[in-house]
N, C-alpha and C positions, 0 to 999 in steps of 0.2 A: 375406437377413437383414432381416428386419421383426418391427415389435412391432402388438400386436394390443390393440384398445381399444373398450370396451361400455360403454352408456350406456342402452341400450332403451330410446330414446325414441320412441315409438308414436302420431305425432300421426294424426289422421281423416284423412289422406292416406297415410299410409304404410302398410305390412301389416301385421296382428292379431299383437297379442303373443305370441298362441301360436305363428304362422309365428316370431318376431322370437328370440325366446328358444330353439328346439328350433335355429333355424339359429347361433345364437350357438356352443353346445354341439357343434353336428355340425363349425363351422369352427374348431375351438377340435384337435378332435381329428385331423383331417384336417389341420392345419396344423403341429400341432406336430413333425411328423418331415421339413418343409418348409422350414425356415429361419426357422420362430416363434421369437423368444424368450422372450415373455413375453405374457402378458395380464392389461390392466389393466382392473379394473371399478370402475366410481363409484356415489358413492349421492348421491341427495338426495330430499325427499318431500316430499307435496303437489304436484308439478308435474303441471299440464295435460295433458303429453305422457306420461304414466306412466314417467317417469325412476328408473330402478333404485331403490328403495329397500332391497331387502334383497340385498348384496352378496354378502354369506355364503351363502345359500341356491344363490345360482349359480354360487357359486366351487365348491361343494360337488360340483353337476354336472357342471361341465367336472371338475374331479379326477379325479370318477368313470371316467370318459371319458378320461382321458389317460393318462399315465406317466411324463413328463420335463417339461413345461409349468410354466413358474414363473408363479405368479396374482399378483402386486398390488393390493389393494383398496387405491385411493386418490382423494380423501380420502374418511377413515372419521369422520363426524363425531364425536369421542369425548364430547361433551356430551350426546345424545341417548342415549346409552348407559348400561344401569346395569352398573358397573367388574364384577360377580362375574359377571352372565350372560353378559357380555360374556366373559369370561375364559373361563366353560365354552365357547362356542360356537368361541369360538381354540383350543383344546385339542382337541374332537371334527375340525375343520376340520383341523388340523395333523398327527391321526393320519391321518384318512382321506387326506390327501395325501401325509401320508410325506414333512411338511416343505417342501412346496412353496408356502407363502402364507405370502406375507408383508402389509404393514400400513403405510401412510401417515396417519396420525392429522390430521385437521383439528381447527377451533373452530366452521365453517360462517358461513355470510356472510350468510342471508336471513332476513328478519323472519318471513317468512311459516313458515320452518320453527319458529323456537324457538316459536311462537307454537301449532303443532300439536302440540310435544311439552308445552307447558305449562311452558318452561324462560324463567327471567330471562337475556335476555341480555345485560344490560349486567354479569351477573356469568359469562361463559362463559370469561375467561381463568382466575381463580379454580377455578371447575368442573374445566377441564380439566387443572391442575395434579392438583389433589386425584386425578380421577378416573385419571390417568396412574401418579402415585404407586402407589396404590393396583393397579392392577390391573399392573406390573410385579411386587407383589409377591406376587399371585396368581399370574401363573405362574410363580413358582420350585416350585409345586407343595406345598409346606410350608402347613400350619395358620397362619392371621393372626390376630391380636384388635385389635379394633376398634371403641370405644367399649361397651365390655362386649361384644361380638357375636365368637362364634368362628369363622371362614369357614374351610372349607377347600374348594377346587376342584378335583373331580376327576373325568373321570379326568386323570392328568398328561399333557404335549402330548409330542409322539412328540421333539421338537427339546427336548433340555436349555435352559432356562429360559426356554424357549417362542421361536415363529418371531421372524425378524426384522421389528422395529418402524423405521417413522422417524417422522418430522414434517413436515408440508406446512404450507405459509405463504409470507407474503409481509411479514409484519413481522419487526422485533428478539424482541417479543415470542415467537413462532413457533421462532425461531431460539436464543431463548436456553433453551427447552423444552428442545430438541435437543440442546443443549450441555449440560445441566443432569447428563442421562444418558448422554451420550454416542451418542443415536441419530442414525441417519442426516438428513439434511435435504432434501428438493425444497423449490424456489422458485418461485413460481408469475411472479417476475418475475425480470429480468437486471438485477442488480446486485451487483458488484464489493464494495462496502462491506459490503453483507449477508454476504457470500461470508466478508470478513477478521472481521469480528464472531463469525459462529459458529465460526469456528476458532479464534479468542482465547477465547471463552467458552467452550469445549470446553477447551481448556487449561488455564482458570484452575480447571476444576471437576473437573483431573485426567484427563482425557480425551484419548484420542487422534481425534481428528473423525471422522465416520463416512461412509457414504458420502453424495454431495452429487451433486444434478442442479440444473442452473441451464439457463435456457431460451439456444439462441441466438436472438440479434436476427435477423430474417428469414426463420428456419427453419420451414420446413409444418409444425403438428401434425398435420394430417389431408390423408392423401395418397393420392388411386385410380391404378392404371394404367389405359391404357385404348389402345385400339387408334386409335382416331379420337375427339383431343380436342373436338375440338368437338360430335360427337353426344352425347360421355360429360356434357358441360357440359348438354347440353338434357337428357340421358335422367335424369341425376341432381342438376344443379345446385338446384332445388327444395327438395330433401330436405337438403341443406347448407345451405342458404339458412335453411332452418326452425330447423335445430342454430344456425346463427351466429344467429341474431337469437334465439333462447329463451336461449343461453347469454350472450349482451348483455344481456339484461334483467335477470338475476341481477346483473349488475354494474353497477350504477346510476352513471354518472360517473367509475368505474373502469376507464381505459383502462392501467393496470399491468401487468395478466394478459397476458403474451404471446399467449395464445389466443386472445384475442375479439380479431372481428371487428365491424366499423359498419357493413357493408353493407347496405343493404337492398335491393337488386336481386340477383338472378345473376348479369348483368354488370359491376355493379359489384363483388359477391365475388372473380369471376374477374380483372378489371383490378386489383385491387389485390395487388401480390403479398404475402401474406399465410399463414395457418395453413393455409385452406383451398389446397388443388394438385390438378389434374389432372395427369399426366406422361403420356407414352409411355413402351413398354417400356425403350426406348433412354435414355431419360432417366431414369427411376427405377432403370438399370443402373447408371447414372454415380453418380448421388447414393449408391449402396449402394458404389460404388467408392473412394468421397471418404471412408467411413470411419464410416458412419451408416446407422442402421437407416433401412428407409422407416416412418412412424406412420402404420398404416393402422387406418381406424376403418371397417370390413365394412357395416355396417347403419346408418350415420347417418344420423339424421333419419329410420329407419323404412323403411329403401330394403328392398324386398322380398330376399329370400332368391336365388328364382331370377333375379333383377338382379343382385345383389350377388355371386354366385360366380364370374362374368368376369372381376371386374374383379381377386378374391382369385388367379383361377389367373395371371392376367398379373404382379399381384407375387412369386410365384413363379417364375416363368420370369424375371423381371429379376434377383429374387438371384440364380437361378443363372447367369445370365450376368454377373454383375457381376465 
């Protein structure tokens, strides 16, 4: 029982995007009759490490590729987004998987992007409402009008009123989206209060709350098996090392995010117990035993292909001993 997470981040240490990407898709298919449940892919652009920017294109491939595999694209910055082509590209996506993709909707966090797409964002709460609105109403599949403009998006998505959406965040704001429509909510932090807010605000706007993931306090995001922790630390702690500190930099004095990391050594990644894990089989047995997926991210930080299939066959063999 493990969930599976891509990011392609392809720094001049790690292997060519083209290894990086065709091995995403081959462990994507090979995994999913293995104790996959899900694979999650993120976007962001502009980053140095060529960090997935177009989700959709590879959600697309794994699909192809699979049969039962549920994708989550999360987050999907919905601001960079224009609401109709966005809407077509969910629709083609939703046939071709026969409803297997779903949708975490961010607002995005870095200067550096709004500033690529040419978007204000001191107005991207704004944005994101409008743009939300709006392209819920595109996929019900029906004719819109909209400020004299007729849209209609088609072809319609294979899922009656299209895949399931939520909302990622870590504000009220974030959370009161969620509640507004009654979509699902992740948290990018652990908190209680947040937690009672968007179920009261789900209620008050008629809603029953949708589904909710909140991080635990101490739990790995990112977890390898490995036969011998200590060589696994030397063979791959670099390539983790690289993911923790690019994805620290995006969060400027934001230490909220359960995920990030401060480390800047190996060693000290590894002494802190943190997102980042190495386990042994036996150990990543127990944790799949306790009632939780292991969150293994296959290729972080660029780790080569033929590196990276060990460490995927050992969480394998610890589901199935769990």
């Amino acid at each position: 029982m493990f969930t599976l997470r891509f990011d392609m981040r392809a720094p001049a240490a790690g292997a060519p995007a083209t290894d990086l990407y065709a091995g995403a898709i081959d462990m994507c298919a090979w995994a999913e009759t293995r104790g996959a449940m899900i694979a999650v892919l993120s976007e962001h652009h502009c980053a140095g490490d060529g960090h997935l920017p177009a989700p959709q294109i590879l959600a697309s491939a794994i699909a192809a590729r699979t049969k039962q595999l549920a994708i989550l694209l999360a987050a999907v910055p919905i601001t960079f987004w224009d609401p109709v082509r966005l809407a077509e590209e969910i629709n083609v996506l939703d046939i071709i998987s026969r409803g297997r993709v779903s949708y975490a909707f961010g607002i995005g966090h870095r200067p550096e992007e709004y500033e690529h797409f040419g978007v204000d964002m001191d107005g991207r709460g704004r944005l994101a409402d409008e743009s939300l609105a709006l392209l819920r109403r595109l996929l019900e599949g029906e004719p819109v009008e909209l400020d004299g403009r007729r849209i209609h998006v088609t072809p319609a998505p294979a899922t009656p009123g299209g895949p399931y959406l939520l909302i990622a965040g870590g504000s009220k704001a974030a959370a009161r989206r969620a509640a507004k429509y009654g979509l699902g909510f992740i948290s990018q932090t652990d908190s209680p209060e947040l937690k009672d807010f968007y179920e009261a605000e789900c209620r008050a706007n008629g809603h029953e709350p949708g589904v909710i993931q909140f991080p635990t306090p101490g739990a790995p995001t990112t977890v390898f098996v490995a036969d011998d922790v200590d060589a696994a630390w030397e063979e791959i702690g670099p390539h983790l090392l690289h993911d923790a500190k690019t994805a620290a930099s995006y969060r400027h004095g934001d230490d909220s995010v359960v995920s990030i990391s401060r480390a800047d050594t190996v060693a000290a990644l590894r002494q802190t117990p943190g997102p980042y894990r190495i386990f042994t089989i036996n150990e990543a047995a127990a944790y799949i035993h306790g009632g939780r997926p292991l969150p293994l991210l296959p290729l972080c930080g660029g780790i080569p292909p033929d590196i990276a299939w060990p460490y995927l066959e050992r969480a394998v063999m610890a589901s199935e001993r769990a």
